[in-house]
N, C-alpha and C positions, 0 to 999 in steps of 0.2 A: 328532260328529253324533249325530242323535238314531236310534236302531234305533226302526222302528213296531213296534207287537205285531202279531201276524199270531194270527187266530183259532186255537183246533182244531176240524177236521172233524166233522161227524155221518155217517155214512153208514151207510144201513139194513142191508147186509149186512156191516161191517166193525164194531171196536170205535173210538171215538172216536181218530180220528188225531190223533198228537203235535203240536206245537207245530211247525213246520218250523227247522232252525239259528238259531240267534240268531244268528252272524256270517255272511255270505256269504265267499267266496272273494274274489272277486275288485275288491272295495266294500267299504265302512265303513255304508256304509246300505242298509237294506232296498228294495228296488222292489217296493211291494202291487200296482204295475198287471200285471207279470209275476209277480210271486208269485200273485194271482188268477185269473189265466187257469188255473196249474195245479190251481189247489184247486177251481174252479169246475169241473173236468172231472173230478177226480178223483171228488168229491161227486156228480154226476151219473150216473157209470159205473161208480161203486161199485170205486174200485180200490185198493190196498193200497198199492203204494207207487209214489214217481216220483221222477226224480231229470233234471235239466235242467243244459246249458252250455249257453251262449252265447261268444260272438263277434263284438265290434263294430269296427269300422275297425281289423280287421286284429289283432286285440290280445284277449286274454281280459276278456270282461268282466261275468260273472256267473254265478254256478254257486251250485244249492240241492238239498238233498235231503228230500222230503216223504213222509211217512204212513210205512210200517211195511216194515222187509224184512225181518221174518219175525212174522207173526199169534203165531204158538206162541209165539214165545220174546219176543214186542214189544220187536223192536229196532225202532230208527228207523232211516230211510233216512239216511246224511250225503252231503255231496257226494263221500267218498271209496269211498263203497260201492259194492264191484265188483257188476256186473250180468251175466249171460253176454246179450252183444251178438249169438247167432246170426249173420246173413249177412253182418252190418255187418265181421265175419272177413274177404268177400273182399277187399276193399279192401286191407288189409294184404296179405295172400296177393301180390296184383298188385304191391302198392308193391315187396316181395320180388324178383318175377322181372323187374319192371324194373331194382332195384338190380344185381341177376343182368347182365341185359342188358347196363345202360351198362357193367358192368366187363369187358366181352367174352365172359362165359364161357357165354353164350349165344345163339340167335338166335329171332327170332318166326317165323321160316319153317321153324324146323327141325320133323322129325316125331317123334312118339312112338316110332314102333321105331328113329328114329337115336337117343333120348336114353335111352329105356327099354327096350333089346330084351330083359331078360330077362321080359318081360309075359306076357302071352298074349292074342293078338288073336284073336279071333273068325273077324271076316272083314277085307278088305285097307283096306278104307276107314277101321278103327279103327286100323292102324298108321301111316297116311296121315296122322293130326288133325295141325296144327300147334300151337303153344305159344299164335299167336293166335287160334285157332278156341277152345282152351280158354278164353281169357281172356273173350271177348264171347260163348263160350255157342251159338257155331253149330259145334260139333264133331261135330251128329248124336248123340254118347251120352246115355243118357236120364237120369234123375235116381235118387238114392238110394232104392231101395226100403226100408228098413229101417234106421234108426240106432241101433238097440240099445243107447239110451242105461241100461238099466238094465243092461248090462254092466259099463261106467264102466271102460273098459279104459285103463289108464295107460303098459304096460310099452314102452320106447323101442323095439320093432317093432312096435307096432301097426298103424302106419300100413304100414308094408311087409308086413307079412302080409298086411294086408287086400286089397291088391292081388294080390300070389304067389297068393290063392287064389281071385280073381276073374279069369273071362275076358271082356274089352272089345269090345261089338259094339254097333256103330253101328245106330240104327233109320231114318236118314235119313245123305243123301252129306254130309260134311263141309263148309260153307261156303256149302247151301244153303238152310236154315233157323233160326231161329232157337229153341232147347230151352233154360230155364232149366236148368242141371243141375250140383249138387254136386255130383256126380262126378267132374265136370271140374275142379272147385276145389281133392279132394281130389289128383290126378293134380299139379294144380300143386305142391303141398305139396311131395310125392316128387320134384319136377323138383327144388324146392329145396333137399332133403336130400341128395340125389345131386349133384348140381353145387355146394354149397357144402362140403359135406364134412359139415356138422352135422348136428343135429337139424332138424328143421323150425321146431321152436320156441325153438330155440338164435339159431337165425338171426335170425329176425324180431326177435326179444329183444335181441338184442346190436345191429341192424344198423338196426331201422326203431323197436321201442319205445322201449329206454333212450335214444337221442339225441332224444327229441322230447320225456325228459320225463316218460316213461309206466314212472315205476319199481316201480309193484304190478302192473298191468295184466300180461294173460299168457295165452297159449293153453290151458295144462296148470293145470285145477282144482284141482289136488292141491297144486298149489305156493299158492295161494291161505289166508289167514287167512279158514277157517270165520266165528271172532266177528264180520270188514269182508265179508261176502258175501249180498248181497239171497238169499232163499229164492225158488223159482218155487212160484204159485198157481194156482189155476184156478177155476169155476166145477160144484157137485155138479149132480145131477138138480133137486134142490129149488131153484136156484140161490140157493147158500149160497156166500163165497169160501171157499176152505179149500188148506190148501198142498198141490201136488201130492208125492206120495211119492217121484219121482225127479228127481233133478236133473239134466239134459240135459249127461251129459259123455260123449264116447268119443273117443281117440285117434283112433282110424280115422277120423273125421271132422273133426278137428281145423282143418286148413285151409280149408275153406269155413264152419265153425259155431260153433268153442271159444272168440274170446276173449270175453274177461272183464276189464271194464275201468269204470271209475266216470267220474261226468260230471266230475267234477274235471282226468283227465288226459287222457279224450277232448277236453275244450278246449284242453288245453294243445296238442296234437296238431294240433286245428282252427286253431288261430292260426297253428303254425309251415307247417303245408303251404297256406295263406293266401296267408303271407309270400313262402313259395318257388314259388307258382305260376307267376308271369309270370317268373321267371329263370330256371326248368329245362323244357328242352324235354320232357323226356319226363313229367317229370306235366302238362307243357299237351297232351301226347301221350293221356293217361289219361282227359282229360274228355272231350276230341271223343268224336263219331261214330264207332265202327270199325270199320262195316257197313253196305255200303247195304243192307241187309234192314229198317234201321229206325235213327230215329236219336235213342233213347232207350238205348241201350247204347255205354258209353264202354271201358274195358280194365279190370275191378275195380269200374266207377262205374257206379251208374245214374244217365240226366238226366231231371230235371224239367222242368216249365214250374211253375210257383207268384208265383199274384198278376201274371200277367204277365210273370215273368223268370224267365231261364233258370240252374236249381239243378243242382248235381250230387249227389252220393250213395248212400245205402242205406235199404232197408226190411230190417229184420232181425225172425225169429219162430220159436220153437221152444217146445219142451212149458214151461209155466209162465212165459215171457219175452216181450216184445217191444219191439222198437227203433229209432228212424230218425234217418238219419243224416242234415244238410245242408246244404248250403255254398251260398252264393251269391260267385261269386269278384270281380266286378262291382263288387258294394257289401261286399263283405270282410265279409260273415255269415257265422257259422254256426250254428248251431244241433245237440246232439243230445237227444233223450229218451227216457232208458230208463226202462222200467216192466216189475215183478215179476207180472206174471199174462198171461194168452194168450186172455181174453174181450176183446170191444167193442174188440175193434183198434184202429178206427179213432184211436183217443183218439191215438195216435200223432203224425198227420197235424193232425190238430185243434189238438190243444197248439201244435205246432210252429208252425202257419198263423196261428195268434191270437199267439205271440208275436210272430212276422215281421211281423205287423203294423202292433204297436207299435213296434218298432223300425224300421221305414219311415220311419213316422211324425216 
């Protein structure tokens, strides 16, 4: 078949963006109605680079990478160009302590001082949280004041020091509020270091990436190929883009913000947890409701409403990046789009809502 040419961008504060892949992934022909939608927002919000999967009936069915991941060195985006996905981390995180779960070696009721007593709790109600109070975010602890990503700490106890030298106190009773908080995401991490025996990122690596498919993708930056890795940008005073000077990595935070994964194998991912939706209880366990405090929080998942139907997923955002994640399990969509800068968010939402559209359609 015939590949259409697809324009290159103008946009007033970037240099003329690349041509987007001449092959797709997952097609032998180009779609300019979806390839439009992205170039159309990127041109308008002035962004550097993007990079999109799709998911149709259940099945990978289109994956592009567009405009620049890195200004300085003008690489182009591909579809395998890892991204740091921020929040879109817990989801993983979750899928972990569920794996955790169904194999017995844990339970959602148990507390932090039966599973972590060598901690330090504050006061009685932070040794009280449960594993599901972490999961949905109503454990009362507050969120990360500091992620001292220009540390860029690697060494295999990061994550447990960081905690040995933190003490955990609740600013509200466990189960009756709801506080968005990394903190709680990274505690899950250490659940799963501790109860599986490995690393945090050994696990998830061995247990939830490599069988879906996702064999670059990876919590730990370091392990990552420099030349395949989007740069983060942002927006000066003048609003000029220019690349930000750190790249949002630290161990200690690893479990609620580090991975790093490209639209390439994020679909592959979206397809297969698609697939296995309606057959495994506990990820149909992951999308519901897990609170009646509100029922937009699922166990790792946030839910949507979009266009009328009901989405599950992530919104992900950190210094230079942002990401979202979203599945429609109904109509076996998914959809993610990452993008290398942390101005006009929105474009996020946007992208995604005009492809879904099309694909509705």
């Amino acid at each position: 078949m015939m590949i259409l040419p697809l324009f290159s961008l103008v946009s007033c504060g970037t240099p003329h963006l690349p041509v987007v892949e001449s092959v797709p992934v997952f097609t032998d022909v180009s779609m300019p109605g979806l390839d439009e939608v992205v170039i159309k927002n990127m041109k308008e919000l002035d962004l550097p680079g993007v990079a999109i999967g799709i998911v149709k009936d259940g099945m990978p069915y289109y994956a592009r990478g567009y405009g620049w991941a890195s200004l300085k060195d003008k690489k182009r985006v591909t579809v395998s160009t890892t991204f740091h996905t921020a929040s879109i981390s817990k989801v993983f995180t979750a899928l972990a302590i569920m794996r955790l779960r169904d194999a017995g070696k844990l339970h959602f009721e148990q507390t932090l001082i039966e599973t972590l007593p060598d901690l330090t709790y504050a006061n009685e109600d932070a040794g009280n949280i449960t594993l599901r109070q972490l999961l949905n975010h109503t454990s009362g602890l507050p969120d990360v004041k500091g992620y001292d990503w220009s540390s860029g700490k690697s060494d295999d106890m990061a994550l447990e020091n960081y905690f040995k030298s933190t003490s955990l106190e609740t600013g509200s009773s466990p189960g009756t509020e709801i506080q968005y908080s990394n903190l709680g995401y990274d505690l899950l991490g250490l659940v799963v270091a501790k109860v599986s025996g490995q690393s945090f990122e050994d696990y998830v690596a061995q247990d939830i990436l490599r069988p879906a498919g996702m064999s670059v993708s990876d919590f730990r930056y370091f392990r990552l190929d420099p030349e395949n890795t989007a740069r983060p940008h942002t927006k000066n005073l003048l609003g000029a883009v220019v690349p930000q000077k750190v790249y949002p990595y630290n161990r200690e935070h690893a479990p609620s913000s580090t991975l790093n994964a490209s639209a390439e194998e994020m679909t592959y991912w979206m397809a297969g947890f698609l697939r296995r939706l309606p057959k495994e209880a506990s990820l149909m366990e992951m999308t519901r409701p897990s609170t009646a405090l509100a029922d937009w929080i699922g166990l790792g998942f946030q839910r949507f409403k979009v266009k009328g139907r009901t989405g599950i997923g992530h919104f992900g955002g950190d210094r230079g990046f942002r990401s979202y994640l979203l599945l429609l399990p109904e109509e076996e969509i998914g959809i993610v789009v990452l993008g290398n800068c942390d101005y006009e968010e929105d474009f996020r939402q946007l992208i995604a809502g005009e492809l879904l559209a099309q694909l509705l359609e």
